[in-house]
Phi, psi and omega in degrees: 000324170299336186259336164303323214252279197335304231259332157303307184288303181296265241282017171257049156224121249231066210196172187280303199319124155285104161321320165341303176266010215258043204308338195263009129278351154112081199291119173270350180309303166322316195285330178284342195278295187328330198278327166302338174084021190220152156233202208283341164304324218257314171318311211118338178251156165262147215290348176292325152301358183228024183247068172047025205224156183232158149263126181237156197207121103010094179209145159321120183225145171237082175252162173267132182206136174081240193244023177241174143220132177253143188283161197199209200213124164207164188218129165242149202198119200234163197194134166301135173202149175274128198251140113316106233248013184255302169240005172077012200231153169286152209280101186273327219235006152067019159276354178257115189308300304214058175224135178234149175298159154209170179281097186264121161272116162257131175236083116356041189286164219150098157202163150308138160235125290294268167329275198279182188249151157241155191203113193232097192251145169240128163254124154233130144284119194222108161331149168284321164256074179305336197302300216270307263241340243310335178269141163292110223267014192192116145245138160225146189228151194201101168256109180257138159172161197317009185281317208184237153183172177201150190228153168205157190219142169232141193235142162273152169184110196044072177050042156195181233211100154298123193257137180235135164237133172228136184199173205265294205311125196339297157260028157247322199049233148245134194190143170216141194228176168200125202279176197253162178262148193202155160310130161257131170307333181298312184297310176356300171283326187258056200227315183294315170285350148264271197231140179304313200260030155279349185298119178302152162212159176119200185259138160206164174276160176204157173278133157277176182280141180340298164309311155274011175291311176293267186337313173272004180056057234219140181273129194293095216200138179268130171252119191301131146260155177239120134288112181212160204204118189204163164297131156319177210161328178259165207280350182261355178210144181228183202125165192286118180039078138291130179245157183231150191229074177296146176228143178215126187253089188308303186310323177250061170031033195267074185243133198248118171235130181251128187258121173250176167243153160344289201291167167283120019292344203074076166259153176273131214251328189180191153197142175274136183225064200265103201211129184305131164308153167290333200262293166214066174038007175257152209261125162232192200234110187309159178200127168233142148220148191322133147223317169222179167216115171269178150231129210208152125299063157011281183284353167290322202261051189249045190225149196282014164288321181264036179271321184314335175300327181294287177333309209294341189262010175066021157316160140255000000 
């Protein structure tokens, strides 16, 4: 009755934070993995993920869009949150058995294209315990900028991934389809962050990421990929026993590489994106690379006081 009275009481709190990461209040992420026969070792995360703090990073972003690349800002920011595996959303108020911790990545892009601005959000939702888990049960995306905006969302359901797209533009529109489940590129990173070497390599189909399927204007659709996982080796990103998790999409002349480190967490060091503009076809090349990481209660730091937190993060 007590862990019933808790789990009433933590959904009266009214905030971004996953109660998920709150463990000296009686962490319900935990509770559920115990109930599960498993804990967050065993999962792939380690206890560093359940100590009330998210990690956010910083990174130097070069991206290509139109017929340039332009410099920018980008932040990712990953966090345990408790999920409703039913209806997909996070769990606030804990009247629903139908819950797993899972791993959530927010991907932040912030960059200029000469006048105007773009704001480019990625949501991944990921189980924590892919073992139980295998899918990545939510991706959502969101592109603004001054023309207009476009949302497109992937939800699973019974082994295959529905897709919704909303757009201004004439010939995408509104429109919904739906994919066979496959690795999703989107899923990548935080896939990399429980466990790396589980990650397929050799050819498979995969989905690409949400973002380039828009920015290429490109149909929500599975693409053979060649996939490898090697030591790092190259001049752009730097740090101690680096791994590169390379995607190479031959049909859309594409190759995506993320650079990590070896040790556990695996933090994201940076990543190359190299693909022909939609405008004249010619291939340039995306670049984020680390600049600081914090671990932080966040959603907690929304006050002008915790603005010096943007410095301490490279914000500008």
């Amino acid at each position: 009755m007590r862990v019933l009275f808790l789990l009433a009481s933590l959904g009266l709190l009214w905030a971004c934070e996953s109660t998920s990461v709150e463990p000296d209040a009686g962490t319900p992420a935990i509770l559920v993995s115990q109930s599960n026969g498993s804990s967050a070792d065993q999962q792939g995360l380690g206890q560093q993920w359940y100590q009330g703090k998210a990690e956010l990073t910083s990174y130097t972003l070069m991206q290509n869009r139109y017929r340039d690349v332009h410099p920018g800002q980008a932040v990712i920011v990953f966090v345990t949150e408790d999920f409703l595996t039913d209806k997909q959303v996070k769990n606030d108020n804990y009247s629903n058995p139908n819950s797993i911790p899972i791993l959530k990545m927010n991907r932040v892009l912030d960059f200029p294209t000469g006048l105007y601005d773009y704001h480019i959000m990625t949501s991944t939702f990921t189980p924590a315990n892919t073992k139980e888990n295998p899918h990545t049960l939510k991706v959502t995306q969101s592109t603004t900028e001054w023309c207009g905006q476009v949302f497109s969302q992937l939800n699973y359901d019974k082994g295959q991934y529905r897709s919704k797209l909303f757009s201004y533009f004439e010939s995408e529109g509104d429109q919904e389809t739906k994919v066979k489940a496959a690795l999703l590129e989107d899923e990548v990173f935080n896939r990399i962050r429980i466990d790396p070497s589980a990650l397929p390599t050799g050819k498979i189909k995969m989905l690409p990421s949400l973002t380039y399927l828009r920015l290429a204007h490109r149909p929500t659709s599975l693409v053979e990929a060649e996939n490898a996982m090697k030591s790092y080796q190259g001049e752009d990103f730097e740090g101690e026993e680096l791994m590169v998790y390379t995607i190479t999409y031959p049909a859309h002349d594409r190759r995506l590489e993320i650079v990590f480190e070896k040790a556990a967490p695996h933090a994201i060091i940076g990543w190359k994106d190299t693909y022909p503009s939609a405008f004249d076809r010619q291939a340039r090349t995306s670049i984020a690379t680390r600049k600081k990481s914090l671990w932080t209660p966040y959603w907690s730091k929304n006050s002008l006081n915790d603005m010096a937190l943007r410095t301490d993060l490279g914000l500008d």
